[in-house]
N, C-alpha and C positions, 0 to 999 in steps of 0.2 A: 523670592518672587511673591509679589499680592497676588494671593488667586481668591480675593472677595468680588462676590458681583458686582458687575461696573451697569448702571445706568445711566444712557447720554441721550436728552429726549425721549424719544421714542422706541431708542434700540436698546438693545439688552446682550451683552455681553457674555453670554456664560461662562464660569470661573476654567471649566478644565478643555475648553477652547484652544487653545494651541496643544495639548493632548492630541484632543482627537484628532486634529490636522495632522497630528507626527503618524499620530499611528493609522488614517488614512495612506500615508503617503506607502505602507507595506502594502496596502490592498490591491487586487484587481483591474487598476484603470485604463484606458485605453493608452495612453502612451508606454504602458508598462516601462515608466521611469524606475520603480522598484528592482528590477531589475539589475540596478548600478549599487556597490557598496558608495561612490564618490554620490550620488545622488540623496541616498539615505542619510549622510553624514550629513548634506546643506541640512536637509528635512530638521536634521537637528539642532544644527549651529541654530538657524530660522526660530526654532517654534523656543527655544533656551528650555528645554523639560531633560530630567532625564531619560539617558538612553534604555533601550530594553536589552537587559543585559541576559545571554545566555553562556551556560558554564561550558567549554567545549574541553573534554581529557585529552583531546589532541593535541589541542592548543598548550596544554600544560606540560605535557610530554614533550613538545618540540622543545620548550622555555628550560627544561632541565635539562635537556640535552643541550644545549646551547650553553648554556649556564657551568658547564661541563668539560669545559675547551675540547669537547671530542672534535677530532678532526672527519674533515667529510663533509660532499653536501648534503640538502635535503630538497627533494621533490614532493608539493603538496600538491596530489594530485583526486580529481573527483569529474561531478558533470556539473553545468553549467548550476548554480546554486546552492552549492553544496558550500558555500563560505570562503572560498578560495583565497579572493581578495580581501579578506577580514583576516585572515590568518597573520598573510604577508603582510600587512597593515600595522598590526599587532606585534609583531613580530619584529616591525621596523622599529616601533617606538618601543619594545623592550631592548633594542640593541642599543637606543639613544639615539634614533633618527627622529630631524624635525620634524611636527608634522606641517608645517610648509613647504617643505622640498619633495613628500610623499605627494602631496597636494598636486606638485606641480605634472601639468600634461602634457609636456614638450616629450617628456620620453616615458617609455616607460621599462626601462631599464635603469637602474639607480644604482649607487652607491655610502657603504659607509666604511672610514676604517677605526678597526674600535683599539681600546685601550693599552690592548697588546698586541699591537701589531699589523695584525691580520687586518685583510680587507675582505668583506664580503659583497658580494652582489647579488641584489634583489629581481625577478621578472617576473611581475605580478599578472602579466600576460603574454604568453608566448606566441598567441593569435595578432599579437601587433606589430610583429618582428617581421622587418623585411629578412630575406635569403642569407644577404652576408652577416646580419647582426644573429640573426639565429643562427648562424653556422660559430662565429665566435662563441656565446652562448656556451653552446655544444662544447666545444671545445675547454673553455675554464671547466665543465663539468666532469669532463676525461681527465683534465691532468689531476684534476680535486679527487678524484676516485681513483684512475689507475697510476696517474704520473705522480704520486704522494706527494702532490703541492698542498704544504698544510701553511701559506703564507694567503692564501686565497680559496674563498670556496662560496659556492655558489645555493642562494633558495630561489628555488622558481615553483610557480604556479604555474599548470597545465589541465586540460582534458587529458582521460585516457588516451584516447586515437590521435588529440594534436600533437600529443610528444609522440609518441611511437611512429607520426606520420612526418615531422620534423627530421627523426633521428632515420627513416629508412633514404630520404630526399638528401640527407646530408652522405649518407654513405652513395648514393650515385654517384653527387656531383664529386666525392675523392676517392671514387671507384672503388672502394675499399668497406668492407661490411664496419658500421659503428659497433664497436666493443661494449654496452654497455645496453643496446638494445634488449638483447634476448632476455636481461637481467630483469629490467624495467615492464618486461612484459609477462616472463612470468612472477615477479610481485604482486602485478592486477589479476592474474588467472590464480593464483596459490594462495590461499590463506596463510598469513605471520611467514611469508618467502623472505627471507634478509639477504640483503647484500651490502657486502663489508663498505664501508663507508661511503656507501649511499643510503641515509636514513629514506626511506619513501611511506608518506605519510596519507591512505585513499579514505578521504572523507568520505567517500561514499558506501559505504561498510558499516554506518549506524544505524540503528536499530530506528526504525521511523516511529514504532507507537514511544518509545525513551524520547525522544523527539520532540513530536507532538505534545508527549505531557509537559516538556520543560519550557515547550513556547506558551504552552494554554498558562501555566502558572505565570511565567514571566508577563503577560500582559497582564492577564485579571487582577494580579497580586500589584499591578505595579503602584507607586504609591502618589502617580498624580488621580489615581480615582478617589483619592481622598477629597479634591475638589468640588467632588459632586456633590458632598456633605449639604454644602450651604446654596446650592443652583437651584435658582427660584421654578427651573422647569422639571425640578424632582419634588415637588411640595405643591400640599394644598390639594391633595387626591390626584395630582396628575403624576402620571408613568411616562421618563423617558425610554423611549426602546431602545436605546445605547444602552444604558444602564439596565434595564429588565434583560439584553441578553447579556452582557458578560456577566450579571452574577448567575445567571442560569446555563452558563457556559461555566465558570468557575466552581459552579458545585455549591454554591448557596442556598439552593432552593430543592436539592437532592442528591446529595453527597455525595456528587460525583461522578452518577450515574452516568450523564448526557456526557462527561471525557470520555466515559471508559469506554461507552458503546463506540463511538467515533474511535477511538484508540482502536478498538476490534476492527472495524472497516481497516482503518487505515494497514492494520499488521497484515488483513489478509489478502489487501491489495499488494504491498509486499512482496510476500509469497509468491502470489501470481506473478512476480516479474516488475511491478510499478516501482520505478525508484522515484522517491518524495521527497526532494531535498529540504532542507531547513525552509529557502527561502519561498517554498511554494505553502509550506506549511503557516508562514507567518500571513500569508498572501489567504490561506483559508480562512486563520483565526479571524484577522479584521475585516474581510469579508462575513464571518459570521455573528461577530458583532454591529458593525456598520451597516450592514445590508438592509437596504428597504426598494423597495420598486417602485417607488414617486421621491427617490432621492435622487439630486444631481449623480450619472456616470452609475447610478444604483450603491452609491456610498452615502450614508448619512454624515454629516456635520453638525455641530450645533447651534449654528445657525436655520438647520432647516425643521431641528425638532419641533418650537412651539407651531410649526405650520400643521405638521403632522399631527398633534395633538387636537388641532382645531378642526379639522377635518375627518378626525375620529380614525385616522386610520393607522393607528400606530399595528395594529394586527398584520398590514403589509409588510413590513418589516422583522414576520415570521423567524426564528431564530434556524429551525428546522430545516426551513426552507433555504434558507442562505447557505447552509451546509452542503449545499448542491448546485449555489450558484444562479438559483432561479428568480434574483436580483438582476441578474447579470442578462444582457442579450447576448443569445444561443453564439455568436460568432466568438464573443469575449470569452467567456468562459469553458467552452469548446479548446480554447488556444491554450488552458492551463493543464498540465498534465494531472495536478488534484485531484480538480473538478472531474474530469475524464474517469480517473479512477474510481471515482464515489459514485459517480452517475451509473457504471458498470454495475453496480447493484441491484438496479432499478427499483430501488427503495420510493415507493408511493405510486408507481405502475403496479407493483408485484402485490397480492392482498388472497386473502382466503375468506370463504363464505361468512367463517365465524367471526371476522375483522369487518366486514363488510355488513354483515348482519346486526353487532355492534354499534358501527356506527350510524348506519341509517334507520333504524329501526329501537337501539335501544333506549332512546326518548322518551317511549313508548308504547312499548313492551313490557309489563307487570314483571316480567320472567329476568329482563336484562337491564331495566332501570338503576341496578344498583351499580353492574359492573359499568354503565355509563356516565354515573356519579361519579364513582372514585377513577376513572381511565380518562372521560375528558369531562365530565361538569366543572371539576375542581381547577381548572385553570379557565380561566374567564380573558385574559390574553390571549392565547394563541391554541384553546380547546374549545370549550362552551359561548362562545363570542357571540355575541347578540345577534349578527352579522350570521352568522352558520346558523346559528338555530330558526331563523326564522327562514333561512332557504331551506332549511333541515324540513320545516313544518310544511311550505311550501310543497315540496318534493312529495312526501306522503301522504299530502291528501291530495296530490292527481293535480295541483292545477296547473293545465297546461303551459303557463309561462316557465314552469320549473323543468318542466322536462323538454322541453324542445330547444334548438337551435342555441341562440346563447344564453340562453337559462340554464340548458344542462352542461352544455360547455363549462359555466361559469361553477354549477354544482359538484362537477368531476375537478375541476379543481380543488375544490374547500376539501375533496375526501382525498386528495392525494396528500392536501399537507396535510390532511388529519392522521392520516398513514404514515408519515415523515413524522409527524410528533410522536406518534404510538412508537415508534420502533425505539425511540430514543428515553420513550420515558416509562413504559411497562415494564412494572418490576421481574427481575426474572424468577422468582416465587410462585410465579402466577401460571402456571405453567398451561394453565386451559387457554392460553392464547400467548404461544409458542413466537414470540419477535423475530427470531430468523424468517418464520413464515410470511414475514412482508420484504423479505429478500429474494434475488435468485436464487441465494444459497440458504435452503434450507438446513443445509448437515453443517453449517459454520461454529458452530458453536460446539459439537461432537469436534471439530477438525482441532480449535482452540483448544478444547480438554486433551485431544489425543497429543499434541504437542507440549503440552507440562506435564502430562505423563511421563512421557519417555525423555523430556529433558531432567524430570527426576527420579530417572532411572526405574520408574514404575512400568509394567506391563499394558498394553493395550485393553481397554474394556469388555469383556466377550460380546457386547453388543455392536461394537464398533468393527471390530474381527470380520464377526461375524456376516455383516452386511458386508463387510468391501468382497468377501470370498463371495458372497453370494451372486453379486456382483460383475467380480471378475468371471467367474464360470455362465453366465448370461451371456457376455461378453463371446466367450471363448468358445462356444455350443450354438448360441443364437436360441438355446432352448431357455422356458422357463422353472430350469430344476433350483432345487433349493437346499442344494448341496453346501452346507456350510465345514463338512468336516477334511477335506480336501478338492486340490483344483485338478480341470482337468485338462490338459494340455493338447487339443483337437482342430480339426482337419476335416476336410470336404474330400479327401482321397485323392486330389489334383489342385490345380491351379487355378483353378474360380474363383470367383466370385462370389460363392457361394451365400446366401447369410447362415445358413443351418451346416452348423459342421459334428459330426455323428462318428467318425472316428479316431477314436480315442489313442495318441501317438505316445501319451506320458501321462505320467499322474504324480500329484507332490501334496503332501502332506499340509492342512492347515496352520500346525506349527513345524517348527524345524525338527526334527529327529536324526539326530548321527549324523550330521550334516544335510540331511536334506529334509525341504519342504519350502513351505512361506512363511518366513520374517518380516517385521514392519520393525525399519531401524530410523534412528534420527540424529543427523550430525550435524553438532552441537557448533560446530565451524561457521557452516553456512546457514543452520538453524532451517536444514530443507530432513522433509520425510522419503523414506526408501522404501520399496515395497520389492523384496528380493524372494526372488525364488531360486532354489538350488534343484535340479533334477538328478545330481550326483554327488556324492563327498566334494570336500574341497572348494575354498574362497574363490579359486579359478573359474567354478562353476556356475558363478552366481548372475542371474538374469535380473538384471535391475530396472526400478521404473520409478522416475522423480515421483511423486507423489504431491503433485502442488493442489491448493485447494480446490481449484476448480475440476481437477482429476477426480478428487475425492468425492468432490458432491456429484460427478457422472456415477463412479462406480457405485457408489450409496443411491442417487436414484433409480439406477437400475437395479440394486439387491433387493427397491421397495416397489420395484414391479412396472417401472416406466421402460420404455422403448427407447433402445439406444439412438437410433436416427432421428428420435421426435426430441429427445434433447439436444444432442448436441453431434452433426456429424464431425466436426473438427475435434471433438477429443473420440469420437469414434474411431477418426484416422491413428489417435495415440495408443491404442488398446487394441487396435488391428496390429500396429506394427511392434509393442509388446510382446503378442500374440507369435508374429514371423520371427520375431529371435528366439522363443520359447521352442517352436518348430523345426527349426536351425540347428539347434542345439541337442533335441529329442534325435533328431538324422542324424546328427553326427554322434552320440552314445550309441544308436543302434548299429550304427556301420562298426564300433567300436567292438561292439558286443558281438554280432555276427560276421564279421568282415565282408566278402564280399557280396556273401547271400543277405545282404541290408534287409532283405522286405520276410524274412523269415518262412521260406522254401523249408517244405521237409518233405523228400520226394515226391510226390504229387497232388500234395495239398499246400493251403497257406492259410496263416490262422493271423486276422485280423481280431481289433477289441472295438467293437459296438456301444455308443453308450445309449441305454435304453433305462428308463422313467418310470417306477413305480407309481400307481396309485396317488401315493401323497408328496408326490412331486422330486423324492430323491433320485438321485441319478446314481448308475452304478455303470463300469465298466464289463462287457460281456463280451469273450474270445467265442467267434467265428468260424472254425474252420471249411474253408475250401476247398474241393478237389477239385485236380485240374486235369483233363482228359489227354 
């Protein structure tokens, strides 16, 4: 293909022009055509570039398997993005289907019979099967598994809930429970569940920041940006912003920083429960390349950059900012599960005195001009921009246009994205200006470290220990002791409501001892953290609590001295009800221990444990005794 620049009169061509159109067509738009693997395919037959190719071990494990004569079907199953239809696609044309017959959309249930034999059949959507053909369906998939029909066998693509809700609909209508259900479902609940000749294959099980890295490479690297070599709108001192953000996306301009940090968001959204499939991720990247806020739909093309440039506003087009979508209007990008995810951070609302101090003031400041040199002077795009500095100068010296109305509107923006740049691009060396601190999550980065810790079999930090116990007993007491050497497992003496709870039901050791105490364990399966307490010998014993990050950073800002209801009551409610199994548990060993005299009667006294606060805030438990007339 000539990708030299074409001039015809007056217009201008730029060479990697159908690029970009391909790789718009993954972005954001409002028809969310993207959406469609049949859609992305035209995008490419259309623009003739090559495709962006991502390595999937899925994909490669089903191919050997196949490769294989194992008999059996295979079920690729995930949620809506997760490549489902790329699979089966793939998958068709490694068996030797055309791909014009995959093409076609009269059905979407297909066939091939291969070399030896066997026929198999493809359902690259199970949501498009009327009643009877999904009961057939069904059916080829039972004889293929339990009737050992190895003359026929079946790969279908599904949602988790639409096959499971398929397979319960078909056992109505033949009154009889389907045999293969309970199989298929716990596959999705059990990590590596096999069942004998049903390979089932859950895309949704990848690892999102692996993900994210393999799609950031696959565009940046791709090699029609070699076009841009000779593009008259990259020459002659002007900057395109397509180009200024994928190499500043690809790690050109700091080695990587800007993936990794995005990589952390993305792992800890994750954690918290976000599944990211590939195609929302691909839907990120080229929105954070493309993205500008005076582009058509907020996607850039290259026909729209020499406008941009002339305009001077290539800075709209913020690389930082598109990372959030802030291209995008609130309703579009609201609709992407990503965006959603990212914006929960509330990266460039979120700021501290000395970030804020920074930036408004270090211009200026004898004391702070240098950390304002090297933190935002040194990028002159989307830091030091002519544009911010003179609102910048504006603002502190008082004159009223800068602070009122839409002046400061307009001011509060330039510091959000200056706070969106800073997160992404402060070294983490620097530590007098802490980047989690422009997050909600402050302890995110403790959370990161405690997690490759204990995936390599390392111990917890005793700073990290140490706060979540602190923490937790804040929690458990409503008092401010600063008890890090064990927890203490307490009680209001009734059923209240109480928030101060002062009797002490149980006590468990900071580390585990002879079976009991508190543990902080990490399975390696789901790559989730445990926070287990034992209050007796024995694995039976053990009180468990997910430990997701956003758990983590309540207990951590409460060990550093915040108020559990002023951060968050809804994981308040998760540590309240921690708490009532821990208590649960304490009743049921003392009924154990005492039998029926549970509340520990000794003729006419009864001796409760009070926990009462030393001076320097340690908390100890203190026996009571009662008499009772």
């Amino acid at each position: 293909m000539d990708n030299s620049p074409r001039n015809t009169g007056n217009s201008y061509e730029p060479p990697a022009a159908s690029w970009i159109r391909f790789l718009r067509s993954y972005g954001p738009t409002p028809n969310n055509l993207n959406l469609f693997d049949e859609y992305i395919t035209n995008a490419l037959n259309k623009a003739k570039v090559e495709p962006i190719t991502l390595t999937s071990p899925k994909l490669a494990e089903i191919k050997t398997l196949l490769d294989s004569k194992w008999n059996g079907s295979i079920l690729i199953a995930g949620t809506a993005g997760d490549g489902k239809t790329y699979h089966c696609r793939s998958l068709w044309a490694h068996l030797g289907g055309a791909e014009k017959d995959w093409a076609d959309t009269k059905t979407t249930v297909k066939s091939i019979e291969l070399a030896d034999g066997r026929k198999v059949t493809f359902v690259k959507d199970l949501s498009e099967l009327s009643d009877q053909e999904g009961d057939q369906v069904l059916e080829i998939l039972e004889m293929s598994v339990n009737g050992g029909d190895n003359a026929h066998f079946l790969i279908m693509a599904a949602n988790h809930g639409q096959i499971l809700e398929r397979m319960r609909d078909f056992s109505t209508r033949r009154k009889s429970v389907y045999p293969l259900r309970k199989s298929v479902q716990d596959a999705f609940l059990l990590y590596k569940y096999k069942t004998e000749r049903l390979a089932i294959f859950d895309l949704s099980r990848s690892s999102h920041r692996e993900s994210l890295g393999e799609v950031i490479s696959a565009v940046t690297r791709h090699p029609e940006w070699q076009s841009c070599n000779t593009c008259e709108l990259n020459q002659g001192g002007r900057r395109c912003p397509i180009l200024e953000n994928r190499n500043r996306l690809g790690g050109e301009l700091d080695e990587g920083l800007f993936a990794s940090r995005l990589g952390d968001l993305v792992e800890i959204a994750r954690l918290n429960g976000w599944h990211l499939p590939v195609r929302d991720l691909l839907a990120l990247v080229s929105n954070i390349i493309l993205g500008h806020k005076e582009a058509g739909e907020g996607l850039l093309s290259c026909s729209e950059v020499s406008r941009i440039q002339d305009n001077c506003a290539v800075e709209r087009g913020n690389v930082y900012g598109n990372v959030f979508g802030v291209n995008l209007p609130r309703r579009r990008y609201m609709d992407r599960p990503v965006f959603k995810a990212l914006l929960s951070f509330g990266i460039g609302y979120e700021t501290t005195n000395t970030f804020d101090g920074l930036l408004v003031y270090g211009n200026s400041d004898p004391k702070l001009t240098e950390k304002f040199r090297l933190l935002i002077g040194g990028d002159p795009i989307y830091g030091a921009t002519k544009y911010f500095l003179s609102s910048l100068e504006k603002y502190v010296e008082g004159e009223e246009e800068a602070r009122v109305d839409g002046g400061a509107s307009e001011f509060i923006e330039m510091l959000e994205m200056q706070r969106r740049r800073l997160f992404f691009t402060i070294p983490s060396s620097l530590t007098d200006y802490p980047f989690w601190g422009l997050t909600v999550y402050h302890f995110a980065g403790d959370y990161l470290e405690l997690i490759k810790s204990l995936s390599d079999r390392r111990p917890p930090s005793d700073k990290v220990r140490a706060l979540l116990i602190k923490g937790l007993n804040r929690v458990m007491t409503g008092l401010l002791i600063e008890n890090t050497d064990k927890v203490f497992v307490a009680s209001s003496g009734g059923y209240t409501q109480s928030k101060v709870s002062v009797l002490c039901e149980a006590e468990a050791p900071a580390r585990k001892v002879n079976g009991v105490g508190t543990a902080i364990r990490f399975d390696p399966n789901t790559e989730q953290i445990f926070l287990n307490i034992s209050l007796a010998p024995g694995d039976a014993e053990i009180i468990s609590l997910n430990l997701s990050p956003v758990r983590f950073e309540f207990l951590s800002r409460v060990g550093e001295g915040a108020l559990p209801a002023s951060f968050s009551n809804e994981r308040l409610e998760d540590l309240l009800a921690f708490k009532a199994k821990l208590l649960r548990r304490a009743e049921r060993l003392r009924v154990t221990q005492l039998g029926d005299d549970e509340y520990g009667f000794s003729g006419n006294s009864l001796t409760l444990n009070f926990i009462e606060i030393e001076h320097n805030g340690h908390g100890f438990s203190k026996p009571v005794t009662l008499r009772i007339n």
